[in-house]
KOLGU-4560 file (N, C-alpha, C; in nm, 3 decimals, padded with zeros to 5 digits):
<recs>
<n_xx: 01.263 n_yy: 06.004 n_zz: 08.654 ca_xx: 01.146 ca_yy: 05.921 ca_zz: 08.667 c_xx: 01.152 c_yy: 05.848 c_zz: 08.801 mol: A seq: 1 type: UNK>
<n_xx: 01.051 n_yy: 05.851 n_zz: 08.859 ca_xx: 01.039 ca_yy: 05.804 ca_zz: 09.003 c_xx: 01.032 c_yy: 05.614 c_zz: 08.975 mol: A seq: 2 type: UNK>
<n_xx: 01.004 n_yy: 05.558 n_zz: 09.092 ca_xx: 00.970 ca_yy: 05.400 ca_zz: 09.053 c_xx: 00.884 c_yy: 05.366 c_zz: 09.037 mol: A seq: 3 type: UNK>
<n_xx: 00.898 n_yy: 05.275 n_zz: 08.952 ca_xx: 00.815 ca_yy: 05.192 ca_zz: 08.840 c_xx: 00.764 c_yy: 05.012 c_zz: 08.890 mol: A seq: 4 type: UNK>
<n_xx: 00.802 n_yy: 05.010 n_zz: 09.040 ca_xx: 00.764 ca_yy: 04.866 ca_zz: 09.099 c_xx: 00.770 c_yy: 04.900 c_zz: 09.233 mol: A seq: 5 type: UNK>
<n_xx: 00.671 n_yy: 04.750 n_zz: 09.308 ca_xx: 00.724 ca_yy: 04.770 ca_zz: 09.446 c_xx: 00.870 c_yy: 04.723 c_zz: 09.502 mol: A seq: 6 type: UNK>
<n_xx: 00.962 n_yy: 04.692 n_zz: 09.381 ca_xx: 01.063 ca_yy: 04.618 ca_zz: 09.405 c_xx: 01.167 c_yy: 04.793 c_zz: 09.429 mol: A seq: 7 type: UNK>
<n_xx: 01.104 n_yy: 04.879 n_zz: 09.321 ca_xx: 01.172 ca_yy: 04.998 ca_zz: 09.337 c_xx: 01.157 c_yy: 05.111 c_zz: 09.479 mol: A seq: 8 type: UNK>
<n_xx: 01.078 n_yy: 05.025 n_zz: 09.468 ca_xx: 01.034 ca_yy: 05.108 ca_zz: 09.630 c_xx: 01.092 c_yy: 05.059 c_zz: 09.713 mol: A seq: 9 type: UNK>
<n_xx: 01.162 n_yy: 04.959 n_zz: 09.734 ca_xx: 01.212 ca_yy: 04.915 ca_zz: 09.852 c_xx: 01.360 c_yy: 04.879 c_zz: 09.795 mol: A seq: 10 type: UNK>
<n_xx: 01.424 n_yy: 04.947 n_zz: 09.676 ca_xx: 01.523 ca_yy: 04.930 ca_zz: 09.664 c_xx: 01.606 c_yy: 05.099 c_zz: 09.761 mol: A seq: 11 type: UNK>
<n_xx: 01.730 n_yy: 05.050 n_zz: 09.768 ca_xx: 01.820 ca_yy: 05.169 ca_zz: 09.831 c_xx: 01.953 c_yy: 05.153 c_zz: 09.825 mol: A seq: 12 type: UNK>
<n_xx: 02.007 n_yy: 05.233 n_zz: 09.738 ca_xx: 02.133 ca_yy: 05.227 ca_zz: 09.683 c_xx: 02.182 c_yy: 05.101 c_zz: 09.609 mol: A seq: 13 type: UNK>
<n_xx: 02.071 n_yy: 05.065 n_zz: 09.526 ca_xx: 02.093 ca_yy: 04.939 ca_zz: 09.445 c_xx: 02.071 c_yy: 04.830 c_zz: 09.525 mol: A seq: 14 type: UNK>
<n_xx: 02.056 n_yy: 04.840 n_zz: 09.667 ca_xx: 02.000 ca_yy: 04.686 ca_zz: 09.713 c_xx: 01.915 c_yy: 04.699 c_zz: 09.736 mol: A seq: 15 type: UNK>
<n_xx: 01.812 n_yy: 04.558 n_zz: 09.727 ca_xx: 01.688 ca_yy: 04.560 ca_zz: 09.738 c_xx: 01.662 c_yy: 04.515 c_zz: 09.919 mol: A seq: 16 type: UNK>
<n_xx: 01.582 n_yy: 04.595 n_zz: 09.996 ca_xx: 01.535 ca_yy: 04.571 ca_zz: 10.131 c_xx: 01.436 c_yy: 04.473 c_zz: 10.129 mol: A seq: 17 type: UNK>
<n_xx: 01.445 n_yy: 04.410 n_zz: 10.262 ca_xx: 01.347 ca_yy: 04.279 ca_zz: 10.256 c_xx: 01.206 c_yy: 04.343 c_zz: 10.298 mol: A seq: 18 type: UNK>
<n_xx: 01.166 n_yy: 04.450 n_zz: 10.343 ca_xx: 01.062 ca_yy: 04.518 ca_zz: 10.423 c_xx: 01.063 c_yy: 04.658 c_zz: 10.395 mol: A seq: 19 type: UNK>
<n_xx: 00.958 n_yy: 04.715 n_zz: 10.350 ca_xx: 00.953 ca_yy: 04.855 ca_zz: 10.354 c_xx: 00.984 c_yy: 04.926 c_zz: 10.517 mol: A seq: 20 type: UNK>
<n_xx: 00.977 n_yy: 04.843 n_zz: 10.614 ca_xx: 00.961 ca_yy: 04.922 ca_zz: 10.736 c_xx: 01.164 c_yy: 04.922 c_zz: 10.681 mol: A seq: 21 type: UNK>
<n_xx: 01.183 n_yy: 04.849 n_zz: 10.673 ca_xx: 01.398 ca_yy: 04.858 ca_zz: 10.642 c_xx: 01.436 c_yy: 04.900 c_zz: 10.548 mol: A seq: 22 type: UNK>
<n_xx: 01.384 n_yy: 04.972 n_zz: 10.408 ca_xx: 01.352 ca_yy: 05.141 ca_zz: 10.339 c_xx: 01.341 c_yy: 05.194 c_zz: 10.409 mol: A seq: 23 type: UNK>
<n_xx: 01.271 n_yy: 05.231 n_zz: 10.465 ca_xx: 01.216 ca_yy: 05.360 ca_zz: 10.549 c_xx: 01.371 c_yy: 05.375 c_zz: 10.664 mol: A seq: 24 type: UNK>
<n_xx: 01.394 n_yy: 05.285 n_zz: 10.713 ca_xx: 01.525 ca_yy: 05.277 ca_zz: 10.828 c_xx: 01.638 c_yy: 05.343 c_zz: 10.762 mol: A seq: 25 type: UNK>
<n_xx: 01.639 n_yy: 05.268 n_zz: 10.627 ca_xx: 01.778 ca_yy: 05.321 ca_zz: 10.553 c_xx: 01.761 c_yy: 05.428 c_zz: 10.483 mol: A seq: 26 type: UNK>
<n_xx: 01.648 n_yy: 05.507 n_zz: 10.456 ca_xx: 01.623 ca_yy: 05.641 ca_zz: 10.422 c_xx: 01.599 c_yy: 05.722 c_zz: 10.538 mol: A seq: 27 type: UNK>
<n_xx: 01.646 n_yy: 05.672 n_zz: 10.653 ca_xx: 01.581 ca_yy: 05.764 ca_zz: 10.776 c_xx: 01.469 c_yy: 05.857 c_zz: 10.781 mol: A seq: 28 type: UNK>
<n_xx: 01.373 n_yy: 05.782 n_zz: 10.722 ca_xx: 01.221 ca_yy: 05.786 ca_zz: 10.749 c_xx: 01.150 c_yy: 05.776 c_zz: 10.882 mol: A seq: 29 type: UNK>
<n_xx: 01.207 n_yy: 05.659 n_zz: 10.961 ca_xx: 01.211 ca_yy: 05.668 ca_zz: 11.080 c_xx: 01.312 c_yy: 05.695 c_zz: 11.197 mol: A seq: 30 type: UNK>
<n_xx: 01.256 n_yy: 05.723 n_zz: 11.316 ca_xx: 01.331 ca_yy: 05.685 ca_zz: 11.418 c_xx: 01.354 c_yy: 05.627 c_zz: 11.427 mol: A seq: 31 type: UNK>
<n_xx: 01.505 n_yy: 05.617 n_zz: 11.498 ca_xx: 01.581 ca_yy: 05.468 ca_zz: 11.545 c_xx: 01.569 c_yy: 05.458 c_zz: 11.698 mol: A seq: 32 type: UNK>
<n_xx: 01.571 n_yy: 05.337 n_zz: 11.746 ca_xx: 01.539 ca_yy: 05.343 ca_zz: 11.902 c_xx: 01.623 c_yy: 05.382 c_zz: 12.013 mol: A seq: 33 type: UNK>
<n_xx: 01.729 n_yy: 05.488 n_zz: 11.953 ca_xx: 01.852 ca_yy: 05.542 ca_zz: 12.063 c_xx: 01.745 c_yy: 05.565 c_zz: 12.228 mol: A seq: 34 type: UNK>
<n_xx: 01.597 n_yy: 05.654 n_zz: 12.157 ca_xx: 01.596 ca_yy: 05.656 ca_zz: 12.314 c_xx: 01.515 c_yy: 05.552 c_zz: 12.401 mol: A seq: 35 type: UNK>
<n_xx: 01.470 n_yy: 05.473 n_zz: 12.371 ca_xx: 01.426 ca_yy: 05.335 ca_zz: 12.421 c_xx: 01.596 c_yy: 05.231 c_zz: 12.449 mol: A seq: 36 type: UNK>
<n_xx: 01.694 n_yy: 05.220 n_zz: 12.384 ca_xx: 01.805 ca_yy: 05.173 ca_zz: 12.407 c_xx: 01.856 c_yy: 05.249 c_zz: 12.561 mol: A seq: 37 type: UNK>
<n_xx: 01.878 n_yy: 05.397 n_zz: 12.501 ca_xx: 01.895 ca_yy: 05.436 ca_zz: 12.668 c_xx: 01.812 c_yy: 05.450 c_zz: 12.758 mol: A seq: 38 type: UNK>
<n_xx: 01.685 n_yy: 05.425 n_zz: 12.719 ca_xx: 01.552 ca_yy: 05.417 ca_zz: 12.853 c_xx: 01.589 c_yy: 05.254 c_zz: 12.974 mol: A seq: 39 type: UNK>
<n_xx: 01.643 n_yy: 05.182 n_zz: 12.809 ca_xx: 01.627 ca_yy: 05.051 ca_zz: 12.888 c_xx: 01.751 c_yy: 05.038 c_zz: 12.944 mol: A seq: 40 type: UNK>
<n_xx: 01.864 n_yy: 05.081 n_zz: 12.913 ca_xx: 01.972 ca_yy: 05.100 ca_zz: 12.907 c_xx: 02.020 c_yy: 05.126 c_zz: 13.138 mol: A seq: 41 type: UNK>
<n_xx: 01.948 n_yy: 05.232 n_zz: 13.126 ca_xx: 01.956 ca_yy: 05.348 ca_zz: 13.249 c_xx: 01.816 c_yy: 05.253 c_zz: 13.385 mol: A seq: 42 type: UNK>
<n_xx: 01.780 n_yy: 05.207 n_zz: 13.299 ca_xx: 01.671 ca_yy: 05.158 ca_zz: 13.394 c_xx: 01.732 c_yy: 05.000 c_zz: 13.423 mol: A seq: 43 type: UNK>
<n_xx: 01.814 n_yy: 04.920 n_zz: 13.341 ca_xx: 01.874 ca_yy: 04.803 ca_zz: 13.361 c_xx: 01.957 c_yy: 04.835 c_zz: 13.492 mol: A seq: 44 type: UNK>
<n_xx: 02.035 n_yy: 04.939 n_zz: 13.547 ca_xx: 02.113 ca_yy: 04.956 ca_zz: 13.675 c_xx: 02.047 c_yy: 04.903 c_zz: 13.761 mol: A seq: 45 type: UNK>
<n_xx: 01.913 n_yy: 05.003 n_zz: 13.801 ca_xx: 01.850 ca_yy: 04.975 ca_zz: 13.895 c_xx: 01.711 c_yy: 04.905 c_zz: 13.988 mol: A seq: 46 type: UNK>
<n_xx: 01.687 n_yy: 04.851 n_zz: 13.865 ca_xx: 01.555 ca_yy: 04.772 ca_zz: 13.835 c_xx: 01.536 c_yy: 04.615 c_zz: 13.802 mol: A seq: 47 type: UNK>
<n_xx: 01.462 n_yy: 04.555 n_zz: 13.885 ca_xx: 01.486 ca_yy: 04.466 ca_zz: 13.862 c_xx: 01.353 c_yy: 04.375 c_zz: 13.740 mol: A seq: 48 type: UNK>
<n_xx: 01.437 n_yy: 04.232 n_zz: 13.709 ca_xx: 01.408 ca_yy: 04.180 ca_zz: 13.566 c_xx: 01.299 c_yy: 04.197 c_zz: 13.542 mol: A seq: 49 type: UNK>
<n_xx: 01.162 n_yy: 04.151 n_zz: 13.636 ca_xx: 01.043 ca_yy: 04.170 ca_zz: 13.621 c_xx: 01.015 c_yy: 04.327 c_zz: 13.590 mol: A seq: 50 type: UNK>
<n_xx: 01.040 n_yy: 04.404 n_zz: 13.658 ca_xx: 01.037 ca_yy: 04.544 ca_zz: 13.610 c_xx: 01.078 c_yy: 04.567 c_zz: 13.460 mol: A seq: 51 type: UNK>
<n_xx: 01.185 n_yy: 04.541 n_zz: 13.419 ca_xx: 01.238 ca_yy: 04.558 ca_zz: 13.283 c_xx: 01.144 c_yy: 04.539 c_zz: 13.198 mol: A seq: 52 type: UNK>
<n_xx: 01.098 n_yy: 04.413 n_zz: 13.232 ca_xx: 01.034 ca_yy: 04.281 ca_zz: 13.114 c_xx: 00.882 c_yy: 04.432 c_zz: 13.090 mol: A seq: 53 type: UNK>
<n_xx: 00.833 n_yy: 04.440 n_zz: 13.223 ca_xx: 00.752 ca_yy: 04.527 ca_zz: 13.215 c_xx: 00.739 c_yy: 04.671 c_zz: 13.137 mol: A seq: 54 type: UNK>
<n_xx: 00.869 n_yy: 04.717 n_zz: 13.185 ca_xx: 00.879 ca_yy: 04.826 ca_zz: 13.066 c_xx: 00.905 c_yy: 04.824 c_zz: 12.935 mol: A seq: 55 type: UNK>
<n_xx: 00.953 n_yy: 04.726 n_zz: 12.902 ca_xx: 00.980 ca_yy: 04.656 ca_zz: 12.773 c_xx: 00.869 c_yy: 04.626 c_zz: 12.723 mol: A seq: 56 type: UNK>
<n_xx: 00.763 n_yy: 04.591 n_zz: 12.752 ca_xx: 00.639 ca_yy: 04.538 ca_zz: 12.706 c_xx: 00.535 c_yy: 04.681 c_zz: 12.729 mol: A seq: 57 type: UNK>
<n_xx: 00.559 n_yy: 04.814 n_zz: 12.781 ca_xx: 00.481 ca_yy: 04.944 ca_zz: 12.781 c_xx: 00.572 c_yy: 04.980 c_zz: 12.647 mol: A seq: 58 type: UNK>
<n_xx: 00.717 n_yy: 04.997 n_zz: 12.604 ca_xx: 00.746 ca_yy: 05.035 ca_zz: 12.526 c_xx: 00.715 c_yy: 04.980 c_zz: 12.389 mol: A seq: 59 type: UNK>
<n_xx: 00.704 n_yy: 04.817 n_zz: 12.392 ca_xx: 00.686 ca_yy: 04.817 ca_zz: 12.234 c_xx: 00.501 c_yy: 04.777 c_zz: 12.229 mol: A seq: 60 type: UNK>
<n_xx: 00.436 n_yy: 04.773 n_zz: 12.265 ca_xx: 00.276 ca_yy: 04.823 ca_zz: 12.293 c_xx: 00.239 c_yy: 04.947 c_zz: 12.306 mol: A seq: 61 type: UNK>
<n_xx: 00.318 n_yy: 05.062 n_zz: 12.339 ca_xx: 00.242 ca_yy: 05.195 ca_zz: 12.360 c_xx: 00.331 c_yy: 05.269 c_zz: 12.256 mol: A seq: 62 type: UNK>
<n_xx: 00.433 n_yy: 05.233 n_zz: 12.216 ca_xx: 00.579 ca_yy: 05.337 ca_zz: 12.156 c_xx: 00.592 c_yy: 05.325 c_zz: 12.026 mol: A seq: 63 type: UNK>
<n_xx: 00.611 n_yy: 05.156 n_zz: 12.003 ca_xx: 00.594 ca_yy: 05.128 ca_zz: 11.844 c_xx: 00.774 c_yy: 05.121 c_zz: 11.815 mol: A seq: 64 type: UNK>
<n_xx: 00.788 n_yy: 05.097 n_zz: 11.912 ca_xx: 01.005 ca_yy: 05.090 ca_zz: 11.847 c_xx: 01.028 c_yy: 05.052 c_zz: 11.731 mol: A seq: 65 type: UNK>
<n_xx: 01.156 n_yy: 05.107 n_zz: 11.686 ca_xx: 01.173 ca_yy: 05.063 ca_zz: 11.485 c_xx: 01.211 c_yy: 04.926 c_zz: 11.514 mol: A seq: 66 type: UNK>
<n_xx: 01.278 n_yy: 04.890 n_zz: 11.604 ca_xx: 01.304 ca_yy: 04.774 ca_zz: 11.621 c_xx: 01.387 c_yy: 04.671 c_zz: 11.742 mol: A seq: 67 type: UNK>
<n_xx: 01.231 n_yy: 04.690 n_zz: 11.783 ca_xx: 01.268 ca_yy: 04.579 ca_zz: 11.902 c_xx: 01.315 c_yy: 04.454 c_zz: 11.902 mol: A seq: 68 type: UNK>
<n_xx: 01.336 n_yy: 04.382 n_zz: 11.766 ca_xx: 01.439 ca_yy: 04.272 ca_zz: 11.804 c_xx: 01.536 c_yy: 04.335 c_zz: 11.835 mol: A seq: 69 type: UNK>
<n_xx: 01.590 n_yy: 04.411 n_zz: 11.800 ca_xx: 01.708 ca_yy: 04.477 ca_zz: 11.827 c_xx: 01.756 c_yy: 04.510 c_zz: 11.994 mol: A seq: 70 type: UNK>
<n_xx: 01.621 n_yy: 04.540 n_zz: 12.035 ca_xx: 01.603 ca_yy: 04.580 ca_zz: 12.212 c_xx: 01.612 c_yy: 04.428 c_zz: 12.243 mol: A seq: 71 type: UNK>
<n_xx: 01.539 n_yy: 04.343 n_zz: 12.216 ca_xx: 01.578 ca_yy: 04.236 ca_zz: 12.281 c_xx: 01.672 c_yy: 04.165 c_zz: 12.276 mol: A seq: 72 type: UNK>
<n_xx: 01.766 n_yy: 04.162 n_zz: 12.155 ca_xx: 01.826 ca_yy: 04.090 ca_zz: 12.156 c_xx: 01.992 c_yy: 04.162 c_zz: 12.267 mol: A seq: 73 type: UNK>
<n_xx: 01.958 n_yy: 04.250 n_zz: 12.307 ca_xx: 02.057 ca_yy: 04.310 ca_zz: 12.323 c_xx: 02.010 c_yy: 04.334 c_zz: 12.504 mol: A seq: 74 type: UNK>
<n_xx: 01.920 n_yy: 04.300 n_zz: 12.545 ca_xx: 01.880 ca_yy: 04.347 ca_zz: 12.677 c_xx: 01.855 c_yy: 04.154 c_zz: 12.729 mol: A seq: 75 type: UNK>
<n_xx: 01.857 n_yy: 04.124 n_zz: 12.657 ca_xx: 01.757 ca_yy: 03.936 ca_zz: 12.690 c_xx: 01.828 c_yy: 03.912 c_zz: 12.780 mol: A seq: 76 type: UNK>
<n_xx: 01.922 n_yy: 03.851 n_zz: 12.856 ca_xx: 02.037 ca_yy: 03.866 ca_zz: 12.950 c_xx: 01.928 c_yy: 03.931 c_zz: 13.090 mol: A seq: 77 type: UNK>
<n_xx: 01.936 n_yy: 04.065 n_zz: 13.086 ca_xx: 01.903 ca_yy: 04.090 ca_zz: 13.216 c_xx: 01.728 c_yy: 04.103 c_zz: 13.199 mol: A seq: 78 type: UNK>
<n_xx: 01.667 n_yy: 04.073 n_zz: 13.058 ca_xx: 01.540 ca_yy: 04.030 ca_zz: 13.102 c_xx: 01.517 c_yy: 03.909 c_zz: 13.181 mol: A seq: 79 type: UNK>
<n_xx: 01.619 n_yy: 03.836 n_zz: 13.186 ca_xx: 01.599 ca_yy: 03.715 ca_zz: 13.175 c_xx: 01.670 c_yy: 03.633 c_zz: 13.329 mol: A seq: 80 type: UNK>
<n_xx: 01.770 n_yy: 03.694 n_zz: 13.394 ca_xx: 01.826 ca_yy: 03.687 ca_zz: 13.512 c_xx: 01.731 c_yy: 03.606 c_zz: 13.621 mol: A seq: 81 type: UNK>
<n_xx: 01.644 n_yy: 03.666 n_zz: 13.626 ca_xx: 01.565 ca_yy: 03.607 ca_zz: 13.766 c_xx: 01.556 c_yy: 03.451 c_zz: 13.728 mol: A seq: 82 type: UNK>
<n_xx: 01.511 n_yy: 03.471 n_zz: 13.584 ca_xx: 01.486 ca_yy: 03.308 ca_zz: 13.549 c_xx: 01.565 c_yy: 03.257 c_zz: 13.581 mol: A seq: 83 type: UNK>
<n_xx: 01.677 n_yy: 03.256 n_zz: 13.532 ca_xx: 01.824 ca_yy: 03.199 ca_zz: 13.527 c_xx: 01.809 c_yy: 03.151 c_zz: 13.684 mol: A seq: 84 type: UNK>
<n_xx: 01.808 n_yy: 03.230 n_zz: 13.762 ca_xx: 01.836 ca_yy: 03.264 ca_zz: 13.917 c_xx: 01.780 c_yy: 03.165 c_zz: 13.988 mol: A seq: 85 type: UNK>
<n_xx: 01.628 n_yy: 03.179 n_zz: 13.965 ca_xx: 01.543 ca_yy: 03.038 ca_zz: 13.984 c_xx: 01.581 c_yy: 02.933 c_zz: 13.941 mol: A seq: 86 type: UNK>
<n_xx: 01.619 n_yy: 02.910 n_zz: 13.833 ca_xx: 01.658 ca_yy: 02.767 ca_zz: 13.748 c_xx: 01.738 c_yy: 02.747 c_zz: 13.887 mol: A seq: 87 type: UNK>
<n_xx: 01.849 n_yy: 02.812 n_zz: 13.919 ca_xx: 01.967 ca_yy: 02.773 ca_zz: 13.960 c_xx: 01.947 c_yy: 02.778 c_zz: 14.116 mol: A seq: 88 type: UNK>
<n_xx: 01.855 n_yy: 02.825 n_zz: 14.139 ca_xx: 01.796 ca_yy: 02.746 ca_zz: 14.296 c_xx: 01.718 c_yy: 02.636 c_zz: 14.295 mol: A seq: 89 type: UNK>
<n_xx: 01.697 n_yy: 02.605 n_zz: 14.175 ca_xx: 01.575 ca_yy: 02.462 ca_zz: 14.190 c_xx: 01.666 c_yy: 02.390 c_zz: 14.167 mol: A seq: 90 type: UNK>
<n_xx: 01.787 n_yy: 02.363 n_zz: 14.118 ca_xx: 01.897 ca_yy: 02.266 ca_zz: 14.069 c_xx: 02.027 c_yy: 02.315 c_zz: 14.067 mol: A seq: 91 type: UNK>
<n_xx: 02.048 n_yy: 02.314 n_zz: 14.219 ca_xx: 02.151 ca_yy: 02.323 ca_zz: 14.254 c_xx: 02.294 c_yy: 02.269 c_zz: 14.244 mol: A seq: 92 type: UNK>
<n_xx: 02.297 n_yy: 02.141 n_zz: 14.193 ca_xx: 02.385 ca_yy: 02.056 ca_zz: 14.122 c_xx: 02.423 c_yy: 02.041 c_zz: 13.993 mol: A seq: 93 type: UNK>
<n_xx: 02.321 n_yy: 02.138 n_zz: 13.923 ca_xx: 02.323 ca_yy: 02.173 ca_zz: 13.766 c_xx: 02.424 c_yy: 02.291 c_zz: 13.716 mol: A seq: 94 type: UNK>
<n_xx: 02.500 n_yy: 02.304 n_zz: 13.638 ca_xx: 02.571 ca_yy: 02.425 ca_zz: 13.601 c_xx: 02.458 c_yy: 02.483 c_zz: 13.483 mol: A seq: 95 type: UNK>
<n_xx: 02.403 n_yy: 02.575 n_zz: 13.482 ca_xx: 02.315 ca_yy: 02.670 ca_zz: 13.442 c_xx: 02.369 c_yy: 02.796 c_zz: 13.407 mol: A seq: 96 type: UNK>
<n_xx: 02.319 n_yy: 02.848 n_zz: 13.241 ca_xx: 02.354 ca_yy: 02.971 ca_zz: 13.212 c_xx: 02.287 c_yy: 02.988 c_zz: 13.117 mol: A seq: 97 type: UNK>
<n_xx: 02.289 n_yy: 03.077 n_zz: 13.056 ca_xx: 02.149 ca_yy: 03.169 ca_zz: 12.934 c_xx: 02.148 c_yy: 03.076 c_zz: 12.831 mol: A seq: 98 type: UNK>
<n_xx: 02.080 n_yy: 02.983 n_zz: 12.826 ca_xx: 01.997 ca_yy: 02.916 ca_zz: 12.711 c_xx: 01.874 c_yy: 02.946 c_zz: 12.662 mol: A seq: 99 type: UNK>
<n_xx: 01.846 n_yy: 02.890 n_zz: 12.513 ca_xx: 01.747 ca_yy: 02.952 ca_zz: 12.501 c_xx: 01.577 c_yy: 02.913 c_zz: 12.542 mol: A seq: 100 type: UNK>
<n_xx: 01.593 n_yy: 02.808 n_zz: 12.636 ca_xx: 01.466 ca_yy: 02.769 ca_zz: 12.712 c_xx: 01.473 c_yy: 02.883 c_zz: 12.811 mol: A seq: 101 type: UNK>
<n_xx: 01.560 n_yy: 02.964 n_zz: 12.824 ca_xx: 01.559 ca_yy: 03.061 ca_zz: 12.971 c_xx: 01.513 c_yy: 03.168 c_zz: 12.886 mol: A seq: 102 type: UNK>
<n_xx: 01.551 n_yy: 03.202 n_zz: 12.770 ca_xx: 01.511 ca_yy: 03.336 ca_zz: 12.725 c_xx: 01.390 c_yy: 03.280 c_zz: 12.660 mol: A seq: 103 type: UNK>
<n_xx: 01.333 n_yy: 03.176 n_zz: 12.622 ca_xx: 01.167 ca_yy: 03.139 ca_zz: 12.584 c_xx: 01.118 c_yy: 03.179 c_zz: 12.696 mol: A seq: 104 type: UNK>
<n_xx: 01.156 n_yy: 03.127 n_zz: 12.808 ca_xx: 01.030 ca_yy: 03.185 ca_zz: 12.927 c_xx: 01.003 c_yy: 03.331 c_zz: 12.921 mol: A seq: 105 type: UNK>
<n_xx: 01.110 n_yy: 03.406 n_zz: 12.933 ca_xx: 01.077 ca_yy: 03.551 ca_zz: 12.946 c_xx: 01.019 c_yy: 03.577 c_zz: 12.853 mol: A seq: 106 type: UNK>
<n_xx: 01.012 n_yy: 03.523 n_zz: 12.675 ca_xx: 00.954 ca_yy: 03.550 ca_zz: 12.582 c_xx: 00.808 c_yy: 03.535 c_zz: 12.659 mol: A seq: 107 type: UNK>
<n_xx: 00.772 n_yy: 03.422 n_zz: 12.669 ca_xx: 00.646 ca_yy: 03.346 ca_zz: 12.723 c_xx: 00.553 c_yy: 03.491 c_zz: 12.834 mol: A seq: 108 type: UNK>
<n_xx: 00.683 n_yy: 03.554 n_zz: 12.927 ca_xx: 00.644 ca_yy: 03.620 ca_zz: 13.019 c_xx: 00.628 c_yy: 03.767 c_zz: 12.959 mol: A seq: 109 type: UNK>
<n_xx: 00.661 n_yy: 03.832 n_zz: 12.897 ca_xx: 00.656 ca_yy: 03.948 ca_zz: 12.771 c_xx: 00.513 c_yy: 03.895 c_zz: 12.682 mol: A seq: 110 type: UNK>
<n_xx: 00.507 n_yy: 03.788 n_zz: 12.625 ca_xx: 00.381 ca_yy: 03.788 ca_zz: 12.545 c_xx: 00.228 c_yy: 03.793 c_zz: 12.649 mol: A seq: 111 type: UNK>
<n_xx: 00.261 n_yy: 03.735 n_zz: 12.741 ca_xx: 00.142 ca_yy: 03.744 ca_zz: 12.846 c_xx: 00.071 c_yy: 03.866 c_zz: 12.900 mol: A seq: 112 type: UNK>
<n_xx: 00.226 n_yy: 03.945 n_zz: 12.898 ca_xx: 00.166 ca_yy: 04.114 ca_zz: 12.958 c_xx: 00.139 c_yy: 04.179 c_zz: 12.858 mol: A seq: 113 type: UNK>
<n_xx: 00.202 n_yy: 04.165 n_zz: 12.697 ca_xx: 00.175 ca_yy: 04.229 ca_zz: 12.602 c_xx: -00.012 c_yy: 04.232 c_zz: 12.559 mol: A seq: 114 type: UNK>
<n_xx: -00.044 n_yy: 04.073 n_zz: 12.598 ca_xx: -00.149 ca_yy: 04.018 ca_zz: 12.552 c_xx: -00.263 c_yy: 04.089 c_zz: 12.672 mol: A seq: 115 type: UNK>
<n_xx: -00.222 n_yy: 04.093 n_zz: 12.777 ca_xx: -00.275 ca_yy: 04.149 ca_zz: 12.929 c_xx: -00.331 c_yy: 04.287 c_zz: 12.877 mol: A seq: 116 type: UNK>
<n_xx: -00.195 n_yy: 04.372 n_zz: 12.823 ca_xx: -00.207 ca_yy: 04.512 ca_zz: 12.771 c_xx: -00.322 c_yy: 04.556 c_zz: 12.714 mol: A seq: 117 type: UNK>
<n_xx: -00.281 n_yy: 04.519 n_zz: 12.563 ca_xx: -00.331 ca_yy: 04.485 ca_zz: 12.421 c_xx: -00.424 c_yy: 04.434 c_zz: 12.397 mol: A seq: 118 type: UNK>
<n_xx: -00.447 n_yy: 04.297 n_zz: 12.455 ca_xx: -00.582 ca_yy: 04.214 ca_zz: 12.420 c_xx: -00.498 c_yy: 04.124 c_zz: 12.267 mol: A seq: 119 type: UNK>
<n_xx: -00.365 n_yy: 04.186 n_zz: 12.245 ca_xx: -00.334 ca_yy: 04.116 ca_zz: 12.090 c_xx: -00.142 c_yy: 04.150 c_zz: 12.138 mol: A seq: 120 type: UNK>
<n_xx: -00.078 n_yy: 03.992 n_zz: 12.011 ca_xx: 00.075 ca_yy: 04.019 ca_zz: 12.019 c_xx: 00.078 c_yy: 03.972 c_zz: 11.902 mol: A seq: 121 type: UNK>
<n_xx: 00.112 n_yy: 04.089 n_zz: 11.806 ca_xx: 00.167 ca_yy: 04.049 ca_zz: 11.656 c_xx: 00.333 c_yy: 04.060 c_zz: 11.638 mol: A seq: 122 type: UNK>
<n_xx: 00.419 n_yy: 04.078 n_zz: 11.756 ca_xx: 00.539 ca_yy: 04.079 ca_zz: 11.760 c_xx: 00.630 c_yy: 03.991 c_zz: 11.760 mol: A seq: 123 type: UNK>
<n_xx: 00.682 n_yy: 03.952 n_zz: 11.695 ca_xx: 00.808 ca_yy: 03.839 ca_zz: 11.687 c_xx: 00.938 c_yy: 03.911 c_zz: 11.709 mol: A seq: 124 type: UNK>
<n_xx: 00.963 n_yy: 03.812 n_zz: 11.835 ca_xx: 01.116 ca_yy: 03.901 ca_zz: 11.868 c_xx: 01.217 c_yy: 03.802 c_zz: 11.829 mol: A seq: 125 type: UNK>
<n_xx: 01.228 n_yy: 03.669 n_zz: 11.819 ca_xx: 01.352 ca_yy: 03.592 ca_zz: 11.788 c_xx: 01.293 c_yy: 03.476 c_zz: 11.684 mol: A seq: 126 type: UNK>
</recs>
């Protein structure tokens, strides 16, 4: 007998998932973002932050990644550099390093182009 709730539907291997899109992940229903990880991955060498932020914002607007918190949380660092960079030329007497007012801006700067894109940002990354 198949399931009998939506609780069964989003159960998998006796635990229950908080999201059908995270069923679908753990039944490998979907793709996982190996190649957006190494898109961003290979393009982090030589590109700089504004560029990134940019491709980062064509990929989860045109691509649909299983899961871009995942991209961000793991790329935010060199999205986020120039900021940093600036901070640390405007206050030069300050010791400065990745907080999360530095990675809000880039958020700030990602929702703008998403919104630029799109016309819409239903994405929550942190």
């Amino acid at each position: 007998m198949g399931p009998t709730s939506f609780t069964d539907l989003k159960t998998v291997e006796g635990q229950v998932c908080e999201t059908y899109r995270e069923t679908c992940l753990k039944l490998d229903l979907l793709e996982d973002d190996q190649h957006w990880d190494s898109t961003l991955k290979k393009a982090s060498i030589t590109r700089f932050p504004l560029q990134l932020r940019d491709l980062f914002d064509l990929i989860i607007t045109a691509c649909a990644p299983s899961n871009p918190s995942s991209l961000w949380k793991k790329y935010k660092d060199r999205f986020s550099v120039d900021i940093l960079h600036q901070k640390k030329r405007d206050n030069p007497v300050i010791y400065l390093h990745y907080v999360p007012q530095i990675y809000n801006e880039a958020l700030i700067l990602l929702e703008d182009k998403c919104l630029s894109i799109c016309g819409e940002m239903s994405l929550h990354l942190e």
